[in-house]
C-alpha positions in Angstrom: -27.2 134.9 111.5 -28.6 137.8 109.5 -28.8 135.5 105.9 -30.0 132.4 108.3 -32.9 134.8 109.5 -33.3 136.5 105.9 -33.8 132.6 104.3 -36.5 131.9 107.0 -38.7 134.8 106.3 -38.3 134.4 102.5 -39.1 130.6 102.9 -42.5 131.5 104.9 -43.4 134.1 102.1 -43.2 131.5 99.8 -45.5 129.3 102.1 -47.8 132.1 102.6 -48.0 132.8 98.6 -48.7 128.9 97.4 -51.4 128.8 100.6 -53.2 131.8 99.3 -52.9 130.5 95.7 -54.3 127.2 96.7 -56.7 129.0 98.7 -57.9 131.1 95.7 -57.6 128.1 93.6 -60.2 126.3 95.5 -62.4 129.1 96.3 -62.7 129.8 92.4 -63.5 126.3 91.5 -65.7 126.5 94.4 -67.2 129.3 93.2 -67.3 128.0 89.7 -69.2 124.8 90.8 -71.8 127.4 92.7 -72.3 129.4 89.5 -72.4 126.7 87.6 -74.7 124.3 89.9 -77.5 124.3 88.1 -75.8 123.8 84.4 -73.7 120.7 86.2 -77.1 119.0 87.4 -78.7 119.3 84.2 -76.0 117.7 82.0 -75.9 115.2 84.8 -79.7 114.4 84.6 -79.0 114.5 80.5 -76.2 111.9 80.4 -78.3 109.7 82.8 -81.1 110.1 80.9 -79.0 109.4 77.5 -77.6 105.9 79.3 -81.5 105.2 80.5 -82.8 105.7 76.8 -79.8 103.5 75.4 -80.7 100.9 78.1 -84.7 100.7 77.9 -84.2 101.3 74.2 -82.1 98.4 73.8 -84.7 96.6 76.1 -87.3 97.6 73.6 -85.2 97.0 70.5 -85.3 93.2 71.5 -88.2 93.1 72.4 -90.0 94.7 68.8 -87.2 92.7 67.0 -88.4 89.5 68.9 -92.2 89.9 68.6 -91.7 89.7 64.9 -90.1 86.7 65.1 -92.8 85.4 66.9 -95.8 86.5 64.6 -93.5 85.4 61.5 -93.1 82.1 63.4 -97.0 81.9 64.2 -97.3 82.3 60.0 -95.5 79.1 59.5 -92.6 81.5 58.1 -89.2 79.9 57.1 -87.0 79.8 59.7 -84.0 80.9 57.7 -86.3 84.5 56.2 -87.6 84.5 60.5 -83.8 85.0 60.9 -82.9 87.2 58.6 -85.9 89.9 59.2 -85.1 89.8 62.9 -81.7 90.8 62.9 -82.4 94.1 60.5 -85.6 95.3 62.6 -83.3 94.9 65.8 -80.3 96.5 64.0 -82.4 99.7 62.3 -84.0 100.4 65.7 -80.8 100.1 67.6 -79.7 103.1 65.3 -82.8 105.5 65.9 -81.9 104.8 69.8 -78.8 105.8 69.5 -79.7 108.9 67.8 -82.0 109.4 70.5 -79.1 109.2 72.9 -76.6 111.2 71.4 -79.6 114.4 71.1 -80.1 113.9 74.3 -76.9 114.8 75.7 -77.0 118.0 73.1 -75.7 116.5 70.1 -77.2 117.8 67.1 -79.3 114.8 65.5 -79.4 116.5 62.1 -75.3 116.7 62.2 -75.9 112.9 63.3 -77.5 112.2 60.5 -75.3 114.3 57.7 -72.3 112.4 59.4 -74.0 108.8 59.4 -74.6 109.4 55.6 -71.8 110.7 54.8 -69.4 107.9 56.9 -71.9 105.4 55.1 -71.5 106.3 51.7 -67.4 106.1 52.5 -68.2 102.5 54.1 -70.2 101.5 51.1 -67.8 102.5 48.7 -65.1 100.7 50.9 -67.5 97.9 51.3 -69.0 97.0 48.2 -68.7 93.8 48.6 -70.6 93.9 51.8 -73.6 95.8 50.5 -73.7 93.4 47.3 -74.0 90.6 50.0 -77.0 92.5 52.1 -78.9 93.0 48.6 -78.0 89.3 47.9 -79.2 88.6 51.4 -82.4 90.8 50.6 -83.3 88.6 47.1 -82.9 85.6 48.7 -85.6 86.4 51.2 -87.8 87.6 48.3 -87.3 84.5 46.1 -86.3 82.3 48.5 -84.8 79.4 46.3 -84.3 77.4 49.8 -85.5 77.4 53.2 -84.1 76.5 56.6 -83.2 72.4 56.5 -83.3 72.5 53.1 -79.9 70.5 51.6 -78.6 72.5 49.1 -75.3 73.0 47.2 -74.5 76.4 46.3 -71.2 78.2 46.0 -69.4 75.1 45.6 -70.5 74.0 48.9 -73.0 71.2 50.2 -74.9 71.3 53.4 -77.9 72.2 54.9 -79.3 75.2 55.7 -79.5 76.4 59.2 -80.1 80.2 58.9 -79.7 83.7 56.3 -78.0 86.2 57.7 -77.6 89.5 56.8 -74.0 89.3 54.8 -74.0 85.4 54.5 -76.0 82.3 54.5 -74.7 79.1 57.2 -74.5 75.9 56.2 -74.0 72.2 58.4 -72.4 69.6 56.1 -73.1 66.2 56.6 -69.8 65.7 58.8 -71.6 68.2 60.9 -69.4 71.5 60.3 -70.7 74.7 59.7 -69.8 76.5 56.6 -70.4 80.6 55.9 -71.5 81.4 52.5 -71.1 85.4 51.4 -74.6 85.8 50.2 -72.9 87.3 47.0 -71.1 84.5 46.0 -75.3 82.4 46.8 -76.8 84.8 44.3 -74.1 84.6 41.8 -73.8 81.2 41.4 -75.8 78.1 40.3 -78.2 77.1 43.1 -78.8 73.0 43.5 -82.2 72.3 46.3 -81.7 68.7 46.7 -84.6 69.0 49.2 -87.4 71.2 47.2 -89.6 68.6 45.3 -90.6 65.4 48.0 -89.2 63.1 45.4 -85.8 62.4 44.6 -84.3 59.4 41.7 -81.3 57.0 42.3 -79.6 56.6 39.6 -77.3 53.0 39.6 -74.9 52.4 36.7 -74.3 48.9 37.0 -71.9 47.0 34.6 -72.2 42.9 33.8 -69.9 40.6 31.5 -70.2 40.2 28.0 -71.0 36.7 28.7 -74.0 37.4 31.2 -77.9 36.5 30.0 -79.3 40.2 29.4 -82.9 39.1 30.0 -81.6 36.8 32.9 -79.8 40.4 34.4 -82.8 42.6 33.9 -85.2 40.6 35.6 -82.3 40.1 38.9 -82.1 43.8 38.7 -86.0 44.6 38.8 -87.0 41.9 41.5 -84.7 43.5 43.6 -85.8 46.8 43.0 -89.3 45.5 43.4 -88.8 44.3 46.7 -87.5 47.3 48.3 -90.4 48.7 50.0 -89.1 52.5 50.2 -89.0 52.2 46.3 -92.1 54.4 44.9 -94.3 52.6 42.7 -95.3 55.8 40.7 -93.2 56.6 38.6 -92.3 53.3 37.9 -88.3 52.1 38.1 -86.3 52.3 34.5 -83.9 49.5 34.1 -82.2 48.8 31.2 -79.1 48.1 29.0 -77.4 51.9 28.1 -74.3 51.2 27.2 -72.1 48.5 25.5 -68.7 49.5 26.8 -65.5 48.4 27.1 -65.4 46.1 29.7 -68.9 45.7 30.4 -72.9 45.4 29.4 -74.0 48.6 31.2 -77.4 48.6 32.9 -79.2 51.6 34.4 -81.3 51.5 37.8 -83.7 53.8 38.4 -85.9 53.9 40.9 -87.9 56.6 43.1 -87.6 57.3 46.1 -88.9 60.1 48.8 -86.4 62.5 49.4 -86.1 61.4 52.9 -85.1 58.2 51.8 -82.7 58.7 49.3 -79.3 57.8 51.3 -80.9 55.1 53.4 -82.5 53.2 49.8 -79.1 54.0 47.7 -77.1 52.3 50.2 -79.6 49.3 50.7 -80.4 48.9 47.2 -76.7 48.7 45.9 -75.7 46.2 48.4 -78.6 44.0 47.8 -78.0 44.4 43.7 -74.6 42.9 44.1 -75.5 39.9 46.6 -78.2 39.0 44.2 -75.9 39.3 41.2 -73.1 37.2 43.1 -76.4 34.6 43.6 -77.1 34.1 40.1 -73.6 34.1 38.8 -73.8 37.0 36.6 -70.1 38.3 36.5 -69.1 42.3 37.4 -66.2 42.7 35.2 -63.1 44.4 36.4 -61.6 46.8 33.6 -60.2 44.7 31.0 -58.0 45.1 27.8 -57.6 42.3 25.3 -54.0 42.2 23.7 -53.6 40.4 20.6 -49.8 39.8 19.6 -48.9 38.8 16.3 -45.8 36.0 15.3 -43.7 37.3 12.5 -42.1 34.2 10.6 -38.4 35.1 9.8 
């Protein structure tokens, strides 16, 4: 009975000790919190006010970002350049709220700033690539060899432009897909604008038999070029023999066209070429090779 008795009073000690440990335990961190009240609310009020600044800031950010748009829009600006400038004002004003932020909360901005620099000279040593494409970006803005819509062909690939971006420039291809260019690889190669000038020439190769009437095939070619109505009258069509080759009397076709038109009068115009041919009888050769065999006599 005695060890039964002596286990029950050590077991209550040990109840008695963890209750006043717990008990201390709460009473300092409740003491802590009363010592500390004032220090807790104002690093409350701080982060609140750091999540309010990064809230109303980006508010704000879109806002600035998106009234330049509009007064670059209201200046007949290129869509593509409208683009481009309004993703770096929203993106460089973004920054200086988050460094507003972070120094609101206690950071130090100045550390902010070394470590910002520093981190970005690492990135842009990692990234040179990507900084060659944002100063790509940057002289195509300033030079602007193309605009939004334009149809270009540039890095090997044909489309139409539908925006510059910081890194890269987006192109839709005629089968409607959308192609992204590096702005780098815009910049460092050759740039073709089949949109820039209002006028654009077809240029028709068109091959006839040896045995054809020349003068009877030039004046087929131009009254069908003549009657096309899309076909500009100044500068005036070229049609003419260019080439006697193998299989054929070459003629070349011309004509001018707005740049609008282009497709819709290359299509048109070739079609109607070889119906009218067919009408006259004036052969289109297919590739041909003359063989000439010689008898031996034994």
């Amino acid at each position: 009975m005695s060890e039964s008795v002596a286990e029950t009073v050590t077991d209550t000690v040990v109840e008695t000790i963890k209750d006043n440990e717990l008990t201390n335990g709460v009473l300092n961190a409740g003491t802590w919190v009363a010592d500390n009240q004032e220090l807790l609310i104002q690093y409350g009020v701080n982060v609140l006010s750091a999540l309010l600044i990064l809230f109303i800031g980006n508010m704000i950010t879109k806002g600035i970002a998106n009234g330049v748009a509009k007064v670059l829009r209201k200046k007949d600006m290129d869509e593509a350049v409208v683009e481009f400038l309004h993703s770096l004002v929203r993106y460089l004003l973004f920054v200086i709220v988050l460094i507003a932020a972070l120094g609101r909360i206690g950071v130090q901005t100045a550390s902010v700033v070394a470590v910002i620099g520093a981190a970005g000279l690492a990135v842009g040593l990692a990234l040179q690539g990507s900084l060659s494409n944002f100063a790509a970006g940057v002289l195509i803005v300033a030079f602007r060899p193309f605009k939004s819509g334009d149809y270009v062909e540039i890095g090997g690939v044909a489309g139409s432009v539908e925006s510059i971006q910081i890194f890269s420039t987006v192109l839709c291809t005629p089968d409607n897909k959308m192609v992204v260019v590096p702005n780098g690889a815009v910049i460092g190669s050759a740039i073709t604008n089949y949109s820039h000038h209002k006028t654009r020439r077809i240029d028709f190769v068109i091959g006839v038999s040896y045995d054809a009437d020349l003068k009877k095939t030039k004046e087929v070619l131009t009254r069908v070029v003549n009657a096309e109505s899309r076909v500009l009258k100044d500068p005036e069509p070229t049609i003419g023999v260019v080439a006697l080759a193998d299989s054929s009397v070459n003629f070349v076709v011309r004509p001018w066209v707005n740049t609008v038109d282009y497709w819709g009068v290359y299509f048109d115009l070739l079609q109607a070429i070889k119906e009218e041919l067919d009408k006259e009888n004036i052969g289109i050769p297919y590739p041909q090779m003359d063989v000439h065999l010689n008898k031996q006599e034994s």
